[in-house]
mmCIF file of the N, C-alpha and C atoms, coordinates in Angstrom:
data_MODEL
# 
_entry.id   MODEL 
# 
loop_
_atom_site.group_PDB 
_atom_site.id 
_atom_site.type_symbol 
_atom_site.label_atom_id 
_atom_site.label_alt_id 
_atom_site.label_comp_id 
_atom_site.label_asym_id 
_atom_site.label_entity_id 
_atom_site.label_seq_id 
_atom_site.pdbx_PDB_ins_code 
_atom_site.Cartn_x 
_atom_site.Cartn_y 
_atom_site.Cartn_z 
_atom_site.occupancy 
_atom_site.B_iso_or_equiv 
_atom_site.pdbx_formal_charge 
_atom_site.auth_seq_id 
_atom_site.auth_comp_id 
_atom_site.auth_asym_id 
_atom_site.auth_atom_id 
_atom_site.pdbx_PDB_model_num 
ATOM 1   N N  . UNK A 1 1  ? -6.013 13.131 9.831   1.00 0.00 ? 1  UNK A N  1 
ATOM 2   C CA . UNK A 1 1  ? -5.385 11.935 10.370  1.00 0.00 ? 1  UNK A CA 1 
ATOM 3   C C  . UNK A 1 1  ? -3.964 11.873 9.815   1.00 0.00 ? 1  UNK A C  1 
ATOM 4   N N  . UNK A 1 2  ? -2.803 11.448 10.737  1.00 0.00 ? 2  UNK A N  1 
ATOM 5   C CA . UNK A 1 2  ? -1.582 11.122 10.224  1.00 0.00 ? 2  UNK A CA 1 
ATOM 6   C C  . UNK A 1 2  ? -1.455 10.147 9.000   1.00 0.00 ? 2  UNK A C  1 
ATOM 7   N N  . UNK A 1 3  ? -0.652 10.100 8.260   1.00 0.00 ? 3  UNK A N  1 
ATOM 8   C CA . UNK A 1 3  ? -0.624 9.344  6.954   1.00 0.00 ? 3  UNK A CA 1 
ATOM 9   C C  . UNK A 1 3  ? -0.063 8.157  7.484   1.00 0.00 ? 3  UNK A C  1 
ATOM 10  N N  . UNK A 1 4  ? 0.363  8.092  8.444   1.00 0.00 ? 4  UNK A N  1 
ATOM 11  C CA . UNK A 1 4  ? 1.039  6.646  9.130   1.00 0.00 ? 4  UNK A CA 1 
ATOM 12  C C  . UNK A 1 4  ? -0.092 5.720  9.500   1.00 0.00 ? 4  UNK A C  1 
ATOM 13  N N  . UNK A 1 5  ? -1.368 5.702  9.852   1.00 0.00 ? 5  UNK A N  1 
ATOM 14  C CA . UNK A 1 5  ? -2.519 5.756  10.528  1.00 0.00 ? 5  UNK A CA 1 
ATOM 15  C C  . UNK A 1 5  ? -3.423 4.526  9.130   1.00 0.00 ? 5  UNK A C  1 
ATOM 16  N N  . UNK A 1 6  ? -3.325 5.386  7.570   1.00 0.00 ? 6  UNK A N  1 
ATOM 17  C CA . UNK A 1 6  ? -4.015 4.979  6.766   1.00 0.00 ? 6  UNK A CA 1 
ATOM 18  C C  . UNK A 1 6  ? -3.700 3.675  6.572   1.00 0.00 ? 6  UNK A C  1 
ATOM 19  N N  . UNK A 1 7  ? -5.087 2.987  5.827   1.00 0.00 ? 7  UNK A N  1 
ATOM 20  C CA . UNK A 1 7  ? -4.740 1.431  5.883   1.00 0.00 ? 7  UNK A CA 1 
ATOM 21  C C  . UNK A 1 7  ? -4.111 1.164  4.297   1.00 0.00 ? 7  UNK A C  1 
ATOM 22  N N  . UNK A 1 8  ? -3.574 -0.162 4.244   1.00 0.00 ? 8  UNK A N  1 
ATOM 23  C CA . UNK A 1 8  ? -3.137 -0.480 3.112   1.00 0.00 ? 8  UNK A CA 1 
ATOM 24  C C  . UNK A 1 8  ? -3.906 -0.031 1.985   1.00 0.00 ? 8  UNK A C  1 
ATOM 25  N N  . UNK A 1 9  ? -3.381 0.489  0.784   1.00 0.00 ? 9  UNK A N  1 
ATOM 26  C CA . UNK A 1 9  ? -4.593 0.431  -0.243  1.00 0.00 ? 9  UNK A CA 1 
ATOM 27  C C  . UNK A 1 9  ? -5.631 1.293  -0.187  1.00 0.00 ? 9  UNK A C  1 
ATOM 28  N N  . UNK A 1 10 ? -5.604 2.218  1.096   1.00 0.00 ? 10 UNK A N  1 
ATOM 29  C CA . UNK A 1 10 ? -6.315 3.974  1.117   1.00 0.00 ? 10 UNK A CA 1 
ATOM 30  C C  . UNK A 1 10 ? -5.552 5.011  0.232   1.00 0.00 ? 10 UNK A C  1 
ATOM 31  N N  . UNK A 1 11 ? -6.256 5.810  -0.311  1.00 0.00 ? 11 UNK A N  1 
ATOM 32  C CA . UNK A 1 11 ? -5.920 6.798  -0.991  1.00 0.00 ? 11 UNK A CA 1 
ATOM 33  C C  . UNK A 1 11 ? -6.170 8.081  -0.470  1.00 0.00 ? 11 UNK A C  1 
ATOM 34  N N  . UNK A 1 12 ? -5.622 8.704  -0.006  1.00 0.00 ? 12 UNK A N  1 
ATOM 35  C CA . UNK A 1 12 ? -5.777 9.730  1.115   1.00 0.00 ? 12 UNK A CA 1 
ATOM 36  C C  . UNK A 1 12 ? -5.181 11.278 0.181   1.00 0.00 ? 12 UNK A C  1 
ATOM 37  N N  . UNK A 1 13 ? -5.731 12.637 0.641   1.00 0.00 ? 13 UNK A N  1 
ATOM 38  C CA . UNK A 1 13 ? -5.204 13.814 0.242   1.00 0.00 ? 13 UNK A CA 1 
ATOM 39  C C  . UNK A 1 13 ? -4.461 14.554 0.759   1.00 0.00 ? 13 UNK A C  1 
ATOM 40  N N  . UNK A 1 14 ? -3.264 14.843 0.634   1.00 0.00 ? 14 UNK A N  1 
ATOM 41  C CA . UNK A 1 14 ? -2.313 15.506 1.597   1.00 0.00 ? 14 UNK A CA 1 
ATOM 42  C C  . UNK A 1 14 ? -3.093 16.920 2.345   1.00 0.00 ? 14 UNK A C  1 
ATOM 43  N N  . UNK A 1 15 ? -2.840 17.084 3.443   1.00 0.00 ? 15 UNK A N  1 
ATOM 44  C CA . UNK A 1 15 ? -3.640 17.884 4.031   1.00 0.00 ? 15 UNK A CA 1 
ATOM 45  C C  . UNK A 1 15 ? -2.559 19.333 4.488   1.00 0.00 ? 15 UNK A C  1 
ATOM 46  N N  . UNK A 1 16 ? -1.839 18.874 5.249   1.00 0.00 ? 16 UNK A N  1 
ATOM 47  C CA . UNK A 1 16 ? -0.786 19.833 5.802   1.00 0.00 ? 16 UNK A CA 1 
ATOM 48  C C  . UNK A 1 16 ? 0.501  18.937 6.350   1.00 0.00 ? 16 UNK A C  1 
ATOM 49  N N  . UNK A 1 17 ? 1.396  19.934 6.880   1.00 0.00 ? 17 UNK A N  1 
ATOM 50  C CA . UNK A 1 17 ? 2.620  19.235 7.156   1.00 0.00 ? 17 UNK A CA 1 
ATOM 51  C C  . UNK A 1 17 ? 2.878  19.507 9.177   1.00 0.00 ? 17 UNK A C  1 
ATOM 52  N N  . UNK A 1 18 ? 3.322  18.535 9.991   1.00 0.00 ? 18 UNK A N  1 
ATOM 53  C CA . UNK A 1 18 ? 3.437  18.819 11.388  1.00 0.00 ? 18 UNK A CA 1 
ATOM 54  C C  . UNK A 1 18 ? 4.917  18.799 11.441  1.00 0.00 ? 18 UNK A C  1 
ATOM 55  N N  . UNK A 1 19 ? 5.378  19.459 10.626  1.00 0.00 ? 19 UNK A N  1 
ATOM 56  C CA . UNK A 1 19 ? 7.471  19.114 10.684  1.00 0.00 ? 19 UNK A CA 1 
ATOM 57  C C  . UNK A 1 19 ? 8.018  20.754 10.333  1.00 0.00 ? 19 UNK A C  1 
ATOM 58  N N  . UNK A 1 20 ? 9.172  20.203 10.836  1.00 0.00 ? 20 UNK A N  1 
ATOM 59  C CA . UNK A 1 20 ? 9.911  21.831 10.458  1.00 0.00 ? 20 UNK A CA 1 
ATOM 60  C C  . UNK A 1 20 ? 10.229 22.477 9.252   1.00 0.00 ? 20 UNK A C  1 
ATOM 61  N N  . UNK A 1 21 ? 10.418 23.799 8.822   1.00 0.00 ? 21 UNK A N  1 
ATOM 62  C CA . UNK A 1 21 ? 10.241 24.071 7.913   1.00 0.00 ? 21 UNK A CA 1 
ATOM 63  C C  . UNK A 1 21 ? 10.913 23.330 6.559   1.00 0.00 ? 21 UNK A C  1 
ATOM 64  N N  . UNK A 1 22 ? 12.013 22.895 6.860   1.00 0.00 ? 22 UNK A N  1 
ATOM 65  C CA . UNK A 1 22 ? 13.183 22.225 6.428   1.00 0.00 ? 22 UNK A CA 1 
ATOM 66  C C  . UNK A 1 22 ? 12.918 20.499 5.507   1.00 0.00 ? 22 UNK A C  1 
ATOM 67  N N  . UNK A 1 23 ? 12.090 20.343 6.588   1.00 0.00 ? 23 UNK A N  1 
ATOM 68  C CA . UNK A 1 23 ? 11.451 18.618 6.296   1.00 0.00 ? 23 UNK A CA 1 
ATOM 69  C C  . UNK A 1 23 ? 10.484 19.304 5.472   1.00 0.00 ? 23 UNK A C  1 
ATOM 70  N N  . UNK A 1 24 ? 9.444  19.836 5.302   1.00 0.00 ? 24 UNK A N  1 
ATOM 71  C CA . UNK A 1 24 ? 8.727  20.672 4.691   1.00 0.00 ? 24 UNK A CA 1 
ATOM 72  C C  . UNK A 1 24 ? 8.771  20.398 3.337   1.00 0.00 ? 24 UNK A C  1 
ATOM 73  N N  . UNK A 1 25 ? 10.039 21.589 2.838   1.00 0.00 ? 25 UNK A N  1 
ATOM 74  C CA . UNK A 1 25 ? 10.163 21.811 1.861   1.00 0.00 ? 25 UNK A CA 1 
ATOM 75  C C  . UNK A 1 25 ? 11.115 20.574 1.355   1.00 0.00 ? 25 UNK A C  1 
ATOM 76  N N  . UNK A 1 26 ? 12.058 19.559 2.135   1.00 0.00 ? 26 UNK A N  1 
ATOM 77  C CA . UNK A 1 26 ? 12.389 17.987 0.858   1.00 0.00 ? 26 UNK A CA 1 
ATOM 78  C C  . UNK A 1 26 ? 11.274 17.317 0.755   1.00 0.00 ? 26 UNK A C  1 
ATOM 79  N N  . UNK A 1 27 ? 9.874  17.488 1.663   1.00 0.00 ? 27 UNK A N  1 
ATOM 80  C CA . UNK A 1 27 ? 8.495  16.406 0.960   1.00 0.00 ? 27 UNK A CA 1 
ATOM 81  C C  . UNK A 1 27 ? 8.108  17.064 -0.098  1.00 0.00 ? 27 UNK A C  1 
ATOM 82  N N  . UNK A 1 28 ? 8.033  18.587 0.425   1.00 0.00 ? 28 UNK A N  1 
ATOM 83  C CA . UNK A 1 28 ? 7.337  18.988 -1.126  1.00 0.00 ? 28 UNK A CA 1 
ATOM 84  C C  . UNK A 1 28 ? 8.816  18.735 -2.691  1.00 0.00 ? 28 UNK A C  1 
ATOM 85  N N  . UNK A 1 29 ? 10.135 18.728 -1.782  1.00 0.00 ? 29 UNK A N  1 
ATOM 86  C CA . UNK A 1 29 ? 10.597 18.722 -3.311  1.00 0.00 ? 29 UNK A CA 1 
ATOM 87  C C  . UNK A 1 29 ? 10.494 17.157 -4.110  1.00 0.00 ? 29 UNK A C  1 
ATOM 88  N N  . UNK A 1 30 ? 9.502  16.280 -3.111  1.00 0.00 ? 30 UNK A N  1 
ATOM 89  C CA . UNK A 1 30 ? 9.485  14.740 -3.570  1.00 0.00 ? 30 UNK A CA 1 
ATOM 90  C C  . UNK A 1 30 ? 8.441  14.542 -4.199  1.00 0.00 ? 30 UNK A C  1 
ATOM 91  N N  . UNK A 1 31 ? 7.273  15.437 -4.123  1.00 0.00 ? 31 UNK A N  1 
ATOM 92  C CA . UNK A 1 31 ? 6.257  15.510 -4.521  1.00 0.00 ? 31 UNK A CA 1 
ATOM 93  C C  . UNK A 1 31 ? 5.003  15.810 -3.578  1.00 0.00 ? 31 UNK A C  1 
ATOM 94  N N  . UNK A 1 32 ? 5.396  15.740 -2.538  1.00 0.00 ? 32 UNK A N  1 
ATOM 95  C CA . UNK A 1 32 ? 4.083  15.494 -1.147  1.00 0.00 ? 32 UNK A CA 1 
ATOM 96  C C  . UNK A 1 32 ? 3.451  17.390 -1.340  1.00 0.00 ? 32 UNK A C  1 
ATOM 97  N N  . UNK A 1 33 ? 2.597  17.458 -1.788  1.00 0.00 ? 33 UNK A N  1 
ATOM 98  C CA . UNK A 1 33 ? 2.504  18.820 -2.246  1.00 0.00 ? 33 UNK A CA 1 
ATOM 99  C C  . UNK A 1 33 ? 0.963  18.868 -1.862  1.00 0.00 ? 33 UNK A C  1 
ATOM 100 N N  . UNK A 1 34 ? 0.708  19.681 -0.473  1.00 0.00 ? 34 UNK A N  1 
ATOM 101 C CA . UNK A 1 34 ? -0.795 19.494 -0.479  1.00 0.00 ? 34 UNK A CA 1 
ATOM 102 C C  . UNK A 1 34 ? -1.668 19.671 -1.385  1.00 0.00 ? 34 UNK A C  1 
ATOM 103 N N  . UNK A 1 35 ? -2.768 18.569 -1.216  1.00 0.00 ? 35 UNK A N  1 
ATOM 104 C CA . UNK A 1 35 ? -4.039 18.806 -2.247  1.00 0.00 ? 35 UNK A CA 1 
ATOM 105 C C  . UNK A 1 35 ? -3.516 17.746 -3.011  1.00 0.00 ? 35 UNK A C  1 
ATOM 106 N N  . UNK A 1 36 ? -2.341 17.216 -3.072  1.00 0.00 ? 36 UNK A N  1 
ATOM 107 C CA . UNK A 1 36 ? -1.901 15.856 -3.680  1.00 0.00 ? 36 UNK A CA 1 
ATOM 108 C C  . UNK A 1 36 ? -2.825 14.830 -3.542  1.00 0.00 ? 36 UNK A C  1 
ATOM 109 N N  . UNK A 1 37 ? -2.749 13.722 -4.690  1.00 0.00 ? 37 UNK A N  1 
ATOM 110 C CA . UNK A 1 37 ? -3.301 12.511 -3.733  1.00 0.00 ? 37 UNK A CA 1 
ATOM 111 C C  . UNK A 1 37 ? -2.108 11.075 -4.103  1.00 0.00 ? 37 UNK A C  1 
ATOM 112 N N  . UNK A 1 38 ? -2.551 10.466 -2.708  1.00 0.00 ? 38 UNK A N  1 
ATOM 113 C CA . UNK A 1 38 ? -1.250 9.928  -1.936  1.00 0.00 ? 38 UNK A CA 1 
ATOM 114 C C  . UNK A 1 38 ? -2.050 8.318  -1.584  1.00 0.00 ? 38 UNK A C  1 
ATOM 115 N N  . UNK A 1 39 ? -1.013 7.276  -2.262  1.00 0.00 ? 39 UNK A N  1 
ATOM 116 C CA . UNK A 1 39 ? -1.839 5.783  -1.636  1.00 0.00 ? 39 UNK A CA 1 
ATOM 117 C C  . UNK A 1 39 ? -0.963 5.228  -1.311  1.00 0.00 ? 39 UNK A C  1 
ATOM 118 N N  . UNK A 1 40 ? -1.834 4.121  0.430   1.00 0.00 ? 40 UNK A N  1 
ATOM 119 C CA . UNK A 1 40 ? -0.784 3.507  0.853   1.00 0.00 ? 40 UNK A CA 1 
ATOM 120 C C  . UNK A 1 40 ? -0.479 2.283  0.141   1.00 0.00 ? 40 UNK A C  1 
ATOM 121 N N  . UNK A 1 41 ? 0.321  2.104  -0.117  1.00 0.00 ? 41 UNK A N  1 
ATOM 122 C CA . UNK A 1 41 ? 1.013  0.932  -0.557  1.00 0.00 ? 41 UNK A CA 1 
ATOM 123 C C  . UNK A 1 41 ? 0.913  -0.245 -0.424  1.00 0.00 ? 41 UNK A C  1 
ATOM 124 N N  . UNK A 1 42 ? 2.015  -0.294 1.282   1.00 0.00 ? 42 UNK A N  1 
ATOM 125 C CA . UNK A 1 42 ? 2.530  -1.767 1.992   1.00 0.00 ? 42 UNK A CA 1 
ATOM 126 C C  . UNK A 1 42 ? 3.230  -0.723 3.289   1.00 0.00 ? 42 UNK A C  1 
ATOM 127 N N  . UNK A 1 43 ? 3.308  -1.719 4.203   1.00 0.00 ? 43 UNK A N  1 
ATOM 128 C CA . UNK A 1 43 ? 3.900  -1.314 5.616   1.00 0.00 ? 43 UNK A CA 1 
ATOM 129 C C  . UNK A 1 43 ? 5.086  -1.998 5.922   1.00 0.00 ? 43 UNK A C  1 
ATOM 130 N N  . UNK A 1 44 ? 6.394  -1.890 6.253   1.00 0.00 ? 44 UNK A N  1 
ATOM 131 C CA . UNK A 1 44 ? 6.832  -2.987 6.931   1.00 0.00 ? 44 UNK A CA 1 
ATOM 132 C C  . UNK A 1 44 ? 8.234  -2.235 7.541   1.00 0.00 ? 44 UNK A C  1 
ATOM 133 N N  . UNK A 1 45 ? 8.473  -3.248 8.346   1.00 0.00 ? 45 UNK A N  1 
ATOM 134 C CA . UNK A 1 45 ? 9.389  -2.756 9.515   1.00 0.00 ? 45 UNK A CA 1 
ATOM 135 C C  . UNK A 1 45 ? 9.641  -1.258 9.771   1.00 0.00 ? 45 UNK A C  1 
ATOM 136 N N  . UNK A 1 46 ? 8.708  -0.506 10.149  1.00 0.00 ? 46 UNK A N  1 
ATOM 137 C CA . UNK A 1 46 ? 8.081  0.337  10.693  1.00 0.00 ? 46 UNK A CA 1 
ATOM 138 C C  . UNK A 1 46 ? 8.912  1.587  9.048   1.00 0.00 ? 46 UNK A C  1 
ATOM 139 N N  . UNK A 1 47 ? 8.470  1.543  8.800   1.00 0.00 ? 47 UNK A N  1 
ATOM 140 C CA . UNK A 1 47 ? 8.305  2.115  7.227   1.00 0.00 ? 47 UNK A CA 1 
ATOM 141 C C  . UNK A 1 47 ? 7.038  2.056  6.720   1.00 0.00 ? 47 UNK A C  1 
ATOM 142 N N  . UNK A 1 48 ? 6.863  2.763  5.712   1.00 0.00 ? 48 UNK A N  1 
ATOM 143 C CA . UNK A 1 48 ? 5.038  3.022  5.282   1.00 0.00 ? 48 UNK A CA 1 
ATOM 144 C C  . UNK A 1 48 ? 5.649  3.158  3.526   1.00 0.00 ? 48 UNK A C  1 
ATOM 145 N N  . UNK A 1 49 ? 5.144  2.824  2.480   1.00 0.00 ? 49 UNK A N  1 
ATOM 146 C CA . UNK A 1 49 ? 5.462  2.771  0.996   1.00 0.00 ? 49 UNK A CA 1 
ATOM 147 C C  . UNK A 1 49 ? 4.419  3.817  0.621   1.00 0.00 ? 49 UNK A C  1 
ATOM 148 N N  . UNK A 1 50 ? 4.840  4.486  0.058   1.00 0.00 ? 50 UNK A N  1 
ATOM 149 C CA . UNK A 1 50 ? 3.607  5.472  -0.389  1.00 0.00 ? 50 UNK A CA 1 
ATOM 150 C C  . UNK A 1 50 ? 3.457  5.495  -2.149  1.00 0.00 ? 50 UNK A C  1 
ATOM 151 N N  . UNK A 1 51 ? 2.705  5.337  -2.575  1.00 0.00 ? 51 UNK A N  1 
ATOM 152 C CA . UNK A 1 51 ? 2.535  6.007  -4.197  1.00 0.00 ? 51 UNK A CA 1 
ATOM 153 C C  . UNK A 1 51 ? 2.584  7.526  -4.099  1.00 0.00 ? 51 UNK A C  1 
ATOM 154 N N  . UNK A 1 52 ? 3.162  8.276  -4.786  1.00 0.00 ? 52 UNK A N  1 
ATOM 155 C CA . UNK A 1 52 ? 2.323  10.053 -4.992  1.00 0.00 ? 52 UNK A CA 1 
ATOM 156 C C  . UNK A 1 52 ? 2.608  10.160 -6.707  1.00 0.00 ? 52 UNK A C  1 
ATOM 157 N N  . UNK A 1 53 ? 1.926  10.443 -7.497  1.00 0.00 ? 53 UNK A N  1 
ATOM 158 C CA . UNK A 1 53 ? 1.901  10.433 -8.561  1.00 0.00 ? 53 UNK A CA 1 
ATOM 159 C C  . UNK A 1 53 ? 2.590  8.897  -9.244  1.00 0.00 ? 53 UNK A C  1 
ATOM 160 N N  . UNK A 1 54 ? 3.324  9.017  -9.908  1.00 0.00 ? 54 UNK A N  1 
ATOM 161 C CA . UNK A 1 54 ? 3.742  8.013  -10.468 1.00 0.00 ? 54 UNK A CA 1 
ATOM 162 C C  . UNK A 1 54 ? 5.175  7.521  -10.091 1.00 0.00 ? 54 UNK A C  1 
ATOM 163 N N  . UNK A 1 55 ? 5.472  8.129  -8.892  1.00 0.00 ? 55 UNK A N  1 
ATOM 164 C CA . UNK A 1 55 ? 6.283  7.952  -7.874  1.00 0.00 ? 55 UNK A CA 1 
ATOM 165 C C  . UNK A 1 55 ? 6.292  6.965  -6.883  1.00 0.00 ? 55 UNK A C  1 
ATOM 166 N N  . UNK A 1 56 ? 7.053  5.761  -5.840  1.00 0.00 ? 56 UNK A N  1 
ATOM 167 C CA . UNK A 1 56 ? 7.003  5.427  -4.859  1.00 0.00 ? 56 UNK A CA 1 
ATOM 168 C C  . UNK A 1 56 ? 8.131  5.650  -4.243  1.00 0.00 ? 56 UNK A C  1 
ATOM 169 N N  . UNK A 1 57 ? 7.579  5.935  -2.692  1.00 0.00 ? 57 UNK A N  1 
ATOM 170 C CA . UNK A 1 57 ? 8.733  6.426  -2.068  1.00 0.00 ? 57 UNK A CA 1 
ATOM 171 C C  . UNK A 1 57 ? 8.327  5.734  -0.432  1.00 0.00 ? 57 UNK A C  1 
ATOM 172 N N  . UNK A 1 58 ? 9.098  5.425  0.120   1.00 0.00 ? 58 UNK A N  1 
ATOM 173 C CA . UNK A 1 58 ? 9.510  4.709  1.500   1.00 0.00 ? 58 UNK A CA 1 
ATOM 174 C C  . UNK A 1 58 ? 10.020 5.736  2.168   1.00 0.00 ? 58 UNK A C  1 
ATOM 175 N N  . UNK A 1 59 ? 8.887  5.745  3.260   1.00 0.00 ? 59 UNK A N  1 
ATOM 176 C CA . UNK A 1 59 ? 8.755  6.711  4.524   1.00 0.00 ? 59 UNK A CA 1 
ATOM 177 C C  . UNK A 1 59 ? 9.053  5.834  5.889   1.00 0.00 ? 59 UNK A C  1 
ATOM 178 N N  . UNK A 1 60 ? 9.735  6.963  6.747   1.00 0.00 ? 60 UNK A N  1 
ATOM 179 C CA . UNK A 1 60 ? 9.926  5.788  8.277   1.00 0.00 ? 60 UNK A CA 1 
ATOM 180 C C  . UNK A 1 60 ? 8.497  6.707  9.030   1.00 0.00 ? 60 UNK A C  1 
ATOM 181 N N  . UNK A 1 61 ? 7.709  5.647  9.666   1.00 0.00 ? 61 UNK A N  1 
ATOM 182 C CA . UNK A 1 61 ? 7.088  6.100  10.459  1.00 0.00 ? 61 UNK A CA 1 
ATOM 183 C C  . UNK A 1 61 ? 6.905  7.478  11.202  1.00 0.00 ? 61 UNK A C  1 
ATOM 184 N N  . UNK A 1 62 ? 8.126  7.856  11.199  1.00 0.00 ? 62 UNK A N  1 
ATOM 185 C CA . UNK A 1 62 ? 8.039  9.185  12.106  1.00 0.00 ? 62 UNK A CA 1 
ATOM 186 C C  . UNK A 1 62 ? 7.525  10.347 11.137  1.00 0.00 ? 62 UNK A C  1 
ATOM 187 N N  . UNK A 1 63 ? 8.287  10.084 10.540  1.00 0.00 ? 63 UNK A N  1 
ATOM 188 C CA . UNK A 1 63 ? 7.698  10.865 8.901   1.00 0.00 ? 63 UNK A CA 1 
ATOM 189 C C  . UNK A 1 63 ? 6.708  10.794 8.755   1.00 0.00 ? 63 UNK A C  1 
ATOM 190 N N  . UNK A 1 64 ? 5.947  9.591  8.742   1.00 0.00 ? 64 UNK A N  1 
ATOM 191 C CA . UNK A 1 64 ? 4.642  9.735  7.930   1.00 0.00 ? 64 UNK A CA 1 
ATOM 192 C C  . UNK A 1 64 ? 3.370  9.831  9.108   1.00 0.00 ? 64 UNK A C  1 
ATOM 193 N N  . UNK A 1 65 ? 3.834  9.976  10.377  1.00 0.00 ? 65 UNK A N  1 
ATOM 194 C CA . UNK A 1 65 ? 3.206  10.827 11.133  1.00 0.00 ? 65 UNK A CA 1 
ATOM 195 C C  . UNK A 1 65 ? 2.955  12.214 11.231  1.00 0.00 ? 65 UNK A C  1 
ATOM 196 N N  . UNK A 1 66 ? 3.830  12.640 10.768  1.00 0.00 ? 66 UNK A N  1 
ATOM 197 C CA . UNK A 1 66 ? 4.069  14.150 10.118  1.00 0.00 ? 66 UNK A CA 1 
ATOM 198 C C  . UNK A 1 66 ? 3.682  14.656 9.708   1.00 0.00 ? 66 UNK A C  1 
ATOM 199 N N  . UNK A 1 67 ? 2.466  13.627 8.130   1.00 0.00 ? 67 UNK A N  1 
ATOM 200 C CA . UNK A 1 67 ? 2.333  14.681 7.324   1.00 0.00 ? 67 UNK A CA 1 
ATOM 201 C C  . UNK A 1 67 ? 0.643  14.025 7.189   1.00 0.00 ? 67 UNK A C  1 
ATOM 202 N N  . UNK A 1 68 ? 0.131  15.112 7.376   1.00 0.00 ? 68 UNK A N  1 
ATOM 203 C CA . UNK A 1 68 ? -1.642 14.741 7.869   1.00 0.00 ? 68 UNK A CA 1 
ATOM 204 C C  . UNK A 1 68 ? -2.461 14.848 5.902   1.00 0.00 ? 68 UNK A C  1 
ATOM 205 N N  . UNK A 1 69 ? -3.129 14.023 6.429   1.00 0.00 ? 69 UNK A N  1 
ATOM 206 C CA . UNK A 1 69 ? -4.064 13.799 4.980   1.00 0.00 ? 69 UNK A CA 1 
ATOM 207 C C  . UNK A 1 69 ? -5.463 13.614 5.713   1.00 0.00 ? 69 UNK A C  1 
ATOM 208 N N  . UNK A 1 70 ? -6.404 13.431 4.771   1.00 0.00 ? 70 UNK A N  1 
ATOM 209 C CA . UNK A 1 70 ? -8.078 13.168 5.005   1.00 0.00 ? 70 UNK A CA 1 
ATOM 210 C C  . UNK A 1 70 ? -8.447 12.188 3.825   1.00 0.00 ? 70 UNK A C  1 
# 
């Protein structure tokens, strides 16, 4: 499932990436590193807040359609 998809307060595992190689490799240099685990936050004006480690980082929607977790 897209990571855009998860509900508030799910903790989901990065699965793979649906973006070009380029977008790719700045998630992984942010931390989005499959086999990660990744929680949603908060949502708002079409942005998604993510935790990944001890990190938060603010994704736009399109993005976080992108990057598939389970």
């Amino acid at each position: 499932m897209p990571l855009a998809l998860a509900s508030i307060g799910q903790k989901c595992i990065i699965k793979s990436f649906a973006c070009s190689c380029d977008t790719r490799m700045r998630m992984v240099n942010m931390g989005f590193i499959p086999g990660r685990s990744v929680e949603i936050m908060n949502r708002m004006n079409g942005t998604v807040l993510v935790r990944v480690g001890e990190s938060r980082l603010m994704l736009d929607c399109c993005l976080a359609t992108q990057i598939q977790v389970q």
